[in-house]
C-alpha positions in Angstrom: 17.9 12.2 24.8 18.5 15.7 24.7 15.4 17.8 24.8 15.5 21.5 22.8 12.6 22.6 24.4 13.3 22.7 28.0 10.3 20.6 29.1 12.2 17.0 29.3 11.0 14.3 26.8 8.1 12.5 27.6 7.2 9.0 27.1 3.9 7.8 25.6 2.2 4.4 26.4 -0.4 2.3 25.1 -4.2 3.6 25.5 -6.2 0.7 27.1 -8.3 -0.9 25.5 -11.8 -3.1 26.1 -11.2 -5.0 29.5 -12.1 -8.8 29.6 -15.2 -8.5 31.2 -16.2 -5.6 28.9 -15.8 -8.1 25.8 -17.4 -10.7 27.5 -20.6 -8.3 28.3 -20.4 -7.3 25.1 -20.6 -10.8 23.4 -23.4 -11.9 25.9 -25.6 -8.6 24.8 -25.1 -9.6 21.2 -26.7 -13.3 21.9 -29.2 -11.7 23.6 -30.4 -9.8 20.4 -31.9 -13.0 19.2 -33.8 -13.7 21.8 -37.9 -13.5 22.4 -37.6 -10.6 24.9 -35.6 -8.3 22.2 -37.8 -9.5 19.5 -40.8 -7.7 22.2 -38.6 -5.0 22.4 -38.7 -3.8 18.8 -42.3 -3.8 18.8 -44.2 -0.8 18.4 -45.8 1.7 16.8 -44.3 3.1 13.4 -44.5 6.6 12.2 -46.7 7.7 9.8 -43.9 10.2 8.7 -40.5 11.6 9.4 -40.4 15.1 11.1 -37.9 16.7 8.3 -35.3 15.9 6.1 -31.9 16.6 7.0 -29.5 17.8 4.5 -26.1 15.5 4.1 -23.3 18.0 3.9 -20.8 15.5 2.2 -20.6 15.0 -1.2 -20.6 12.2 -2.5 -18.4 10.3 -5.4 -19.7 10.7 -8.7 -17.4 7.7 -9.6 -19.5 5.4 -7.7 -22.6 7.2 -8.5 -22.3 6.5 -12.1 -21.6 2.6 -10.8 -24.8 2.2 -9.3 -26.9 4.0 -12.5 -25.3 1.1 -13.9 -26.6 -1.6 -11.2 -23.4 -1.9 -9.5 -22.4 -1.1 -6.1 -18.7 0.3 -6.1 -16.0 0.3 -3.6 -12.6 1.2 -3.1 -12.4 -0.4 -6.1 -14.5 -3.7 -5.3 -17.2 -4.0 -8.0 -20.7 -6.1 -7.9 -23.5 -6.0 -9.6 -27.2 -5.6 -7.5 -28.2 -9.5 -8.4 -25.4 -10.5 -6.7 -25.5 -8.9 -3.5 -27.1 -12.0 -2.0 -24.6 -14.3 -2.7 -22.2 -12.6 -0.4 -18.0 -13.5 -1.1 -16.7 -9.5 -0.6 -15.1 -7.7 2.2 -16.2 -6.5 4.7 -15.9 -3.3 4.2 -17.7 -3.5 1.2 -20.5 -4.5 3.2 -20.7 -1.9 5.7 -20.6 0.4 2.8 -24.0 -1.3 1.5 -25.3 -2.2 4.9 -25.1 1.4 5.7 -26.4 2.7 2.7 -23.6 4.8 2.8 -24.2 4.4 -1.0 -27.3 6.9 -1.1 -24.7 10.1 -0.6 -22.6 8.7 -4.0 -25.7 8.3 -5.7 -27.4 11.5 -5.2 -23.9 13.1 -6.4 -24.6 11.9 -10.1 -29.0 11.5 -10.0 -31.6 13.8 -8.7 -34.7 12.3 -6.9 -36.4 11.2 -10.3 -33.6 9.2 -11.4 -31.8 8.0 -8.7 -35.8 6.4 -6.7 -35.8 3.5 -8.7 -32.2 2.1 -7.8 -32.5 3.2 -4.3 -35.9 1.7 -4.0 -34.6 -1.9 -5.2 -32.2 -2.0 -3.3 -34.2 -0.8 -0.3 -36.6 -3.5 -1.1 -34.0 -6.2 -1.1 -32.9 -4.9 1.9 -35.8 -5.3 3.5 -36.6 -8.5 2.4 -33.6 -10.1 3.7 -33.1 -7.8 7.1 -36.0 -6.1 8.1 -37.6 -8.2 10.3 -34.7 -10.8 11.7 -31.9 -9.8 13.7 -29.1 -10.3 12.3 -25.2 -9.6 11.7 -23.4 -7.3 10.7 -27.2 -6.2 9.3 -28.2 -4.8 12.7 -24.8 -4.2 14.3 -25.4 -1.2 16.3 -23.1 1.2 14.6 -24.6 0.6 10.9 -27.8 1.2 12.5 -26.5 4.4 13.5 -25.6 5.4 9.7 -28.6 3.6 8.0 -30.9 6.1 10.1 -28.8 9.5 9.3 -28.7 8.7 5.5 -32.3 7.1 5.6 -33.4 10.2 6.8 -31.0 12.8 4.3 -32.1 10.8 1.2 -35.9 10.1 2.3 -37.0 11.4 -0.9 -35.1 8.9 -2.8 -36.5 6.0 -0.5 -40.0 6.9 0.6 -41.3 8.7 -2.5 -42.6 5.6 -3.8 -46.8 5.4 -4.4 -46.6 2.2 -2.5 -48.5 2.3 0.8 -47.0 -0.5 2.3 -43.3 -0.3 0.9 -43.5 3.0 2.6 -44.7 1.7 5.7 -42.4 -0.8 6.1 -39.0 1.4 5.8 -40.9 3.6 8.1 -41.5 0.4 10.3 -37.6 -0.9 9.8 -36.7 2.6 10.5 -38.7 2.8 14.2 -37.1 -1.2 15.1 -34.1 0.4 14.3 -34.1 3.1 16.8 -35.6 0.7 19.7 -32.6 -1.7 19.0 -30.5 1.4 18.9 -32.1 2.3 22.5 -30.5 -1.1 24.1 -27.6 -1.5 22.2 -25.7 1.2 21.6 -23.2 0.9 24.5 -22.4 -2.1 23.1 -21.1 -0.8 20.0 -16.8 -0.8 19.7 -15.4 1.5 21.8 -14.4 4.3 19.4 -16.1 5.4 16.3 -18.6 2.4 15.9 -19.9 3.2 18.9 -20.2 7.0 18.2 -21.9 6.4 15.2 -24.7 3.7 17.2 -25.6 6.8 19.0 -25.4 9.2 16.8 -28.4 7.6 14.6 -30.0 7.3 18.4 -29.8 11.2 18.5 -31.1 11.7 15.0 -34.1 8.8 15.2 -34.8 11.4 18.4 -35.4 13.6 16.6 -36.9 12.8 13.0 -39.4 10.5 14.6 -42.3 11.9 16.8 -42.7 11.3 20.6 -38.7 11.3 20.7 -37.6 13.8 23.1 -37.2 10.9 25.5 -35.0 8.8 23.3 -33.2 12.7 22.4 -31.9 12.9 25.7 -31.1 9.7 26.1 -29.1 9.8 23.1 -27.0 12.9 23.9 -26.2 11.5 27.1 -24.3 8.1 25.8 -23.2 9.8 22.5 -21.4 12.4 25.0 -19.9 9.2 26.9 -19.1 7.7 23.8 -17.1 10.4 22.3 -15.4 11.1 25.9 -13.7 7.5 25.2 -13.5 7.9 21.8 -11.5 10.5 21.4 -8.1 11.5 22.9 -8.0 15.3 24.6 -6.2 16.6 22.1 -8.8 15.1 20.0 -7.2 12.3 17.8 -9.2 9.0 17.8 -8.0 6.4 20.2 -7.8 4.0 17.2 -4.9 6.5 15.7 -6.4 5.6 12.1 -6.5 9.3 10.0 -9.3 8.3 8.3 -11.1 7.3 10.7 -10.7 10.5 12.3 -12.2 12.0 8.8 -15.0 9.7 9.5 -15.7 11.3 12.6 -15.8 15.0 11.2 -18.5 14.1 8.6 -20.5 11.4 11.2 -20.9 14.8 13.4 -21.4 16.9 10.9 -23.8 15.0 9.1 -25.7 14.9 12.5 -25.4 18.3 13.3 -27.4 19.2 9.9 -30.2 16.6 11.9 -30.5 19.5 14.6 -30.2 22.7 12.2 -33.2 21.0 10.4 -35.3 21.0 13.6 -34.3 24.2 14.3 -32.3 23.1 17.8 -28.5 23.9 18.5 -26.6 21.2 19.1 -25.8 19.3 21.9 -22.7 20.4 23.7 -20.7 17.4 22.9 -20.8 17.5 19.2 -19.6 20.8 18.8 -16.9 20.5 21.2 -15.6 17.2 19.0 -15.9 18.7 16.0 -13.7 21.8 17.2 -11.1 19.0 18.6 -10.9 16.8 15.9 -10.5 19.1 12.6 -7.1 20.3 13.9 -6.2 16.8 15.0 -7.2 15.8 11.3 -5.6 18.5 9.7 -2.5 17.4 11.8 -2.1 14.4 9.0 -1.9 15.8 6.0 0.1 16.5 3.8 0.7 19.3 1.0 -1.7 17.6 -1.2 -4.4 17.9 0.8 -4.9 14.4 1.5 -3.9 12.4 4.5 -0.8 10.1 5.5 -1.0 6.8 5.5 -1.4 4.6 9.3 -3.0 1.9 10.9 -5.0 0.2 7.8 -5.9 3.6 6.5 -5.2 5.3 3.1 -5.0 8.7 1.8 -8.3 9.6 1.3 -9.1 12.1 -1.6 -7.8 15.9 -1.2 -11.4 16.9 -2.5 -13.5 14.4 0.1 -11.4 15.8 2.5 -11.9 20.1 2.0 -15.3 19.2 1.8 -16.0 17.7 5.1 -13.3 20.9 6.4 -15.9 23.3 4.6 -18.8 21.6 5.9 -17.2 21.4 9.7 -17.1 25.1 9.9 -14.5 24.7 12.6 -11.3 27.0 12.2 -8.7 25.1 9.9 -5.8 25.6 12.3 -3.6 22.2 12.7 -2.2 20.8 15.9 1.3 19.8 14.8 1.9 18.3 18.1 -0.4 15.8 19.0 1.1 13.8 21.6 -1.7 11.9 22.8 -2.7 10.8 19.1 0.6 9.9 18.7 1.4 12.0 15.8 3.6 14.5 14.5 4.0 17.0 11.9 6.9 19.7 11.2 5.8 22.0 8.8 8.5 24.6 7.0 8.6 26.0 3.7 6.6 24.0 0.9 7.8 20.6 3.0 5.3 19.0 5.0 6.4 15.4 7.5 4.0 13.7 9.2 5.5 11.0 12.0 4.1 8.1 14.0 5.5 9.0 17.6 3.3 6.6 19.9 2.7 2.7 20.2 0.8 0.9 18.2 -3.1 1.5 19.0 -4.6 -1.2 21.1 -5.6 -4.1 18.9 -9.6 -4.0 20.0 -9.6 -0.5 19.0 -7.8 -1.0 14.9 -7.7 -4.2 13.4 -5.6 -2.6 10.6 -3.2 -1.2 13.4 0.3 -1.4 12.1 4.3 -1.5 13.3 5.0 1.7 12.2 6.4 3.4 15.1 8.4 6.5 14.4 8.0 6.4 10.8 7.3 9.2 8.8 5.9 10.8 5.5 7.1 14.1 3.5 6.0 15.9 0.9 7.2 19.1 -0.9 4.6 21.2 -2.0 1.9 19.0 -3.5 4.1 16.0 -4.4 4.8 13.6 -2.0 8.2 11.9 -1.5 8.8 9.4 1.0 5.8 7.3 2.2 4.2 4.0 4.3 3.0 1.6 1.3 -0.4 2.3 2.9 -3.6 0.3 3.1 -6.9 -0.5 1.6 -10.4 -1.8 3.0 -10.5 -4.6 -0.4 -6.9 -6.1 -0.4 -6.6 -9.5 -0.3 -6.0 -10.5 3.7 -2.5 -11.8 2.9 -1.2 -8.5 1.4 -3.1 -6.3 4.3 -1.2 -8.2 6.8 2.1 -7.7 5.1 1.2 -3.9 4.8 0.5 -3.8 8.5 4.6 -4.9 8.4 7.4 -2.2 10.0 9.2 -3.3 7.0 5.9 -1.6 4.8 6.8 1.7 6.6 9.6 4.3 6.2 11.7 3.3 9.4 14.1 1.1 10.5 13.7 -2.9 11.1 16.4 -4.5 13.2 17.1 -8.9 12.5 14.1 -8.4 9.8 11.7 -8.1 13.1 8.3 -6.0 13.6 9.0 -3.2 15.9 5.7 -4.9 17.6 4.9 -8.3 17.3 1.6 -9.0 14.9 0.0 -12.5 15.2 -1.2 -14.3 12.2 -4.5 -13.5 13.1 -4.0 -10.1 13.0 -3.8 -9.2 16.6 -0.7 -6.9 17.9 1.6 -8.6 20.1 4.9 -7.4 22.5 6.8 -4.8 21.0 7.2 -1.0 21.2 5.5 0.5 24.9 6.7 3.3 25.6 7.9 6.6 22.7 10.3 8.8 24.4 9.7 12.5 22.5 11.5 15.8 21.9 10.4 18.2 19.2 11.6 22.3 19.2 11.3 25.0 16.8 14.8 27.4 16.2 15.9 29.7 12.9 17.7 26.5 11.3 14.3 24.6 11.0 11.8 22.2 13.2 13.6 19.1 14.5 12.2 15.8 16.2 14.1 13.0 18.8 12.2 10.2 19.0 13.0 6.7 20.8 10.9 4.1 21.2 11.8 0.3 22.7 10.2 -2.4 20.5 13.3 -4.1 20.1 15.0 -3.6 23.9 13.5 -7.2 25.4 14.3 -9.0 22.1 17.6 -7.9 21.1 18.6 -5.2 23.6 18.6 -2.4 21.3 16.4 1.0 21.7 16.0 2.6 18.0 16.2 6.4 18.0 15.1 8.7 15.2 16.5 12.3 15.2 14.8 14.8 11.9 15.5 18.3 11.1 13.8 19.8 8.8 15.5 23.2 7.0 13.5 26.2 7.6 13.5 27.2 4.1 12.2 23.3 3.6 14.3 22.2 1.1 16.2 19.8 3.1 15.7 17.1 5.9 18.9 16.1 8.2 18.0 12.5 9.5 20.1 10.0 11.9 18.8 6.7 12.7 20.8 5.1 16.0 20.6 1.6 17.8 21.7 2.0 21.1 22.6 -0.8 23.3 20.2 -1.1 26.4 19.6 -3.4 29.3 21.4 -6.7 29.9 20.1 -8.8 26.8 22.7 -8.8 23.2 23.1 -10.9 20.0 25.5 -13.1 20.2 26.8 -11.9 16.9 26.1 -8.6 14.6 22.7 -7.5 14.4 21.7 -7.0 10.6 19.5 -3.6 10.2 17.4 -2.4 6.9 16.5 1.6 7.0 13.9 1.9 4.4 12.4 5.1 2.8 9.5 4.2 0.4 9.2 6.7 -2.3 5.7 7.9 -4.5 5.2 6.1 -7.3 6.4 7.8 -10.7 9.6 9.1 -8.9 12.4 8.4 -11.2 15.0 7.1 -9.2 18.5 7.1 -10.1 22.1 5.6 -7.5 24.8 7.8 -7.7 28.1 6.0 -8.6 29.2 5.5 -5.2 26.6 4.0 -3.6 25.7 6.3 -1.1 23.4 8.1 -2.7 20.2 8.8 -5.0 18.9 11.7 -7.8 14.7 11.6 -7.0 13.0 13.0 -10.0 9.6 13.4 -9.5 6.8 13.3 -11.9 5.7 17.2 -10.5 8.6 18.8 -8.8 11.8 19.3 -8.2 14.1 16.7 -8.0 15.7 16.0 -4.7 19.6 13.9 -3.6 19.4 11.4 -1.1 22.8 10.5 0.4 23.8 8.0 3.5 27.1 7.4 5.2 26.5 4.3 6.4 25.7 0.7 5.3 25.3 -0.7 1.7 22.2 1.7 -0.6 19.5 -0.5 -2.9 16.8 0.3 -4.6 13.8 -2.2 -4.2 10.8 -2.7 -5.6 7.9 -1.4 -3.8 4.5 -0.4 -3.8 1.8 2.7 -2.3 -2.2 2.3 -2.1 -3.6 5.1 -3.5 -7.2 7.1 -2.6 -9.6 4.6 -4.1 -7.4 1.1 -2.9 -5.2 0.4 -5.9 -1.7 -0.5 -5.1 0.5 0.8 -7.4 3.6 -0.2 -8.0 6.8 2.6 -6.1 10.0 1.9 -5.1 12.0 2.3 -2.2 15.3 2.9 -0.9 17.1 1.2 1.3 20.2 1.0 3.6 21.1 -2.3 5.1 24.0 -3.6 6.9 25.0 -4.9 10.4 24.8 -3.6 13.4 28.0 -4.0 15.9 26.8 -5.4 20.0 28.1 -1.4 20.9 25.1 0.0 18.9 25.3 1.6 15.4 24.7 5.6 14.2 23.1 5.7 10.2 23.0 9.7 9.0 21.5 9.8 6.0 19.7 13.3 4.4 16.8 14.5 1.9 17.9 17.7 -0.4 16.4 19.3 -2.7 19.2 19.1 -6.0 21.5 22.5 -6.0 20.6 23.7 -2.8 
């Protein structure tokens, strides 16, 4: 592959993931929560009162807000009301959403302390009731621990402003177990941002409750560990999921507010990762603020996500080129592309991850264009894994084949390990050559990707080739799909000959579409928006056969009468 820049491409691997004997420690300290001796260790004293109270920097959504003044607990759009919370039957990420009480931030967006005490004090009680005083899971997994204590502590007034003696006494009791569990279990949190969070809420229980300079220290030194594996040095997530790296910016933020309040600057760590993980964020938007879609994650909201930017306080420069994350953005004009340019992240560290290498997202000004279908925390487990799918992303899919193998139960198997990469910048535009070889063992082809994008913007040059590699070939032609899923409420139109498309977006310009190679459809499609919803899109696809020689597809994005 030629390489523009002068430095040689480079080729990115997988990052490693937990070894077998860290699972297996990790399983065995899990048991060992139930046990007498841990049951000892959560003894103690409790504290007659919090230190401070920490402001929460994030807002919160007034969407949900209004849900819970109506005794219901809403997310991404999976409803249910408080008196059924016991009976259980939703996702899992609608748990950790209520296990973490993640739920205080949306209510205090729509109800001041008066209003807002009651609900938060029911479902406090219930809580309590069912959790405080058994270990068990996910209640007291170690990395909603971590979160329960940073928004117990930001929304105390809405939880311990009750008259009640004892109610107060035992969240303040819960609250001090917490911690102690916290102290022994923290390392054994998921490597990544579960595990950041565990001891996160370590550092702020540190500090909140008295006599906790001990447990302060202790905390700064495994959260700096934590986030050392977390976090590549460029400072992308090692679970390449953009919104978990948004998580991240408002976890340390959030705790950073935990120091301000006790009048301490923070610890080293944090504010290097916050510093190294806005640009990395920033380096997966696109021009509508919100993020591209990879790995199981959405978009995000554009407003959720300049707020937790304000609130970082960290310069909003983007890193377009974040090689160790594994993606990419070229940025000219109005136009904005986002590209996945590594493997697949290791399956212990993103369940969601997806077979999306070297697929990309653009969008011109603040409408988007071509897109992944996307994913959301509340889809039914059949329709997550087909949105996991290469064939869910805007790339190419060789004999109807995942680029990398996903198991039925959701774990990744063979496929792409190694991304060949070489990206410049010149006066006609930026431009991208990426390889990777998911499908060289299987069918002994290597897919490469070549994108320039116009300077001006208004135009991205694309060629998609399969090049024959290594000693292994179909016996016969090799069929190929090339799929580019567009936004929903793009009007799309063929063109008479079958080579092309008129895009007419809902807000924008319109844009051509034109190929020179294999047979153009339009299918039926779909994208998950900010809150979860799929909604029905299109897409457009080339499909034909590829020859045992290999096969070159041009195809280009324009905007109409440039």
């Amino acid at each position: 592959m030629p390489d523009p820049s002068g430095e040689g491409p480079r080729a990115y691997g997988q990052t490693r993931g937990s070894s077998l004997a860290e699972r297996l420690s990790h399983a065995l300290n899990r048991l060992s929560w139930r046990t007498p001796i841990h049951r000892l260790r959560l003894r103690g004293r409790y504290p007659l009162q919090l230190l401070d109270v920490p402001a929460d920097p994030i807002p919160g959504s007034p969407r949900a807000g209004r849900a819970l003044l109506d005794r219901r607990l809403l997310f991404a759009g999976e409803s249910v009301s408080f008196d059924a919370l016991d009976r259980g039957g939703f996702s899992p990420a609608f748990a950790d959403y209520f296990q973490s009480f993640a739920w205080l931030r949306d209510l205090a967006a729509v109800a001041d302390r008066r209003q807002g005490a009651p609900i938060a004090e029911a479902l406090m009680q219930g809580w309590l009731t069912a959790h405080a005083r058994t270990v068990t899971m996910p209640a007291w997994r170690p990395d909603l621990w971590g979160r329960r204590i940073l928004f117990w502590a930001a929304y105390a007034p809405y939880i311990l402003g009750s008259r009640d003696a004892d109610y107060r006494k035992e969240v303040l009791n819960a609250m001090a177990r917490g911690a102690r569990h916290l102290d022994r279990t923290a390392d054994g949190a998921t490597q990544g941002l579960p595990r950041v969070a565990a001891w996160a809420g370590t550092v702020a229980a540190g500090l909140l409750i008295p006599g906790g300079d001990l447990r302060t220290a202790h905390g700064e030194a495994g959260l700096a560990r934590a986030l050392g594996l977390a976090m590549h040095e460029d400072g992308g997530l090692i679970s390449r999921v953009p919104v978990d790296q948004l998580g991240l910016v408002e976890l340390l933020v959030q705790l950073r507010c935990v120091y301000e309040v006790r009048a301490r600057p923070p610890a080293g760590a944090i504010s290097r990762a916050i510093q190294q993980a806005v640009p990395a964020l920033m380096s997966v938007t696109l021009g509508d603020g919100a993020l591209s879609s990879w790995n199981g994650g959405g978009p995000a909201s554009p407003a959720r996500i300049a707020a937790t930017l304000a609130a970082s306080g960290a310069r909003a420069v983007s890193r377009d080129d974040t090689r160790d994350w594994g993606f990419q953005r070229l940025v000219c004009g109005n136009a904005r592309l986002v590209m996945d340019a590594a493997p697949p992240p290791v399956a212990a560290l993103a369940q969601g991850g997806g077979a999306s290498t070297l697929a990309f997202e653009l969008s011109d000004g603040d409408q988007r264009l071509v897109v992944n279908c996307g994913a959301g925390p509340a889809l039914p487990r059949e329709l997550a894994q087909a949105l996991r799918t290469t064939a869910a992303h805007s790339t190419l899919t060789l004999s109807d084949l995942n680029s990398t193998a996903l198991h039925p139960d959701g774990a990744m198997g063979k496929g792409v390990t190694a991304v060949e990469l070489a990206r410049s910048e010149t006066e006609a535009g930026a431009r991208i050559e990426v390889a990777h070889d998911g499908y060289a063992k299987r069918l002994g082809f290597q897919h490469r990707r070549r994108l320039l994008l116009a300077a001006d913007g208004r135009a991205l040059e694309g060629e998609d080739r399969v090049v024959a590699v290594g000693r292994r070939r179909p016996g016969n032609a090799t069929p190929f799909a090339l799929r580019f899923h567009l936004f929903p409420d793009i009007e799309t139109v063929l063109t008479a000959d079958g080579q092309g498309a008129l895009l007419r977006p809902a807000d924008g310009p319109p844009w051509q579409f034109r190929t020179r190679a294999g047979t153009l459809a339009l299918e039926d499609s779909l994208w998950v928006d900010a809150v979860g919803r799929p909604r029905p899109a299109k897409a457009l696809v080339v499909s034909g056969e590829v020859p045992i020689a290999g096969l070159a597809i041009p195809w280009s994005f324009k905007r109409a009468g440039v």
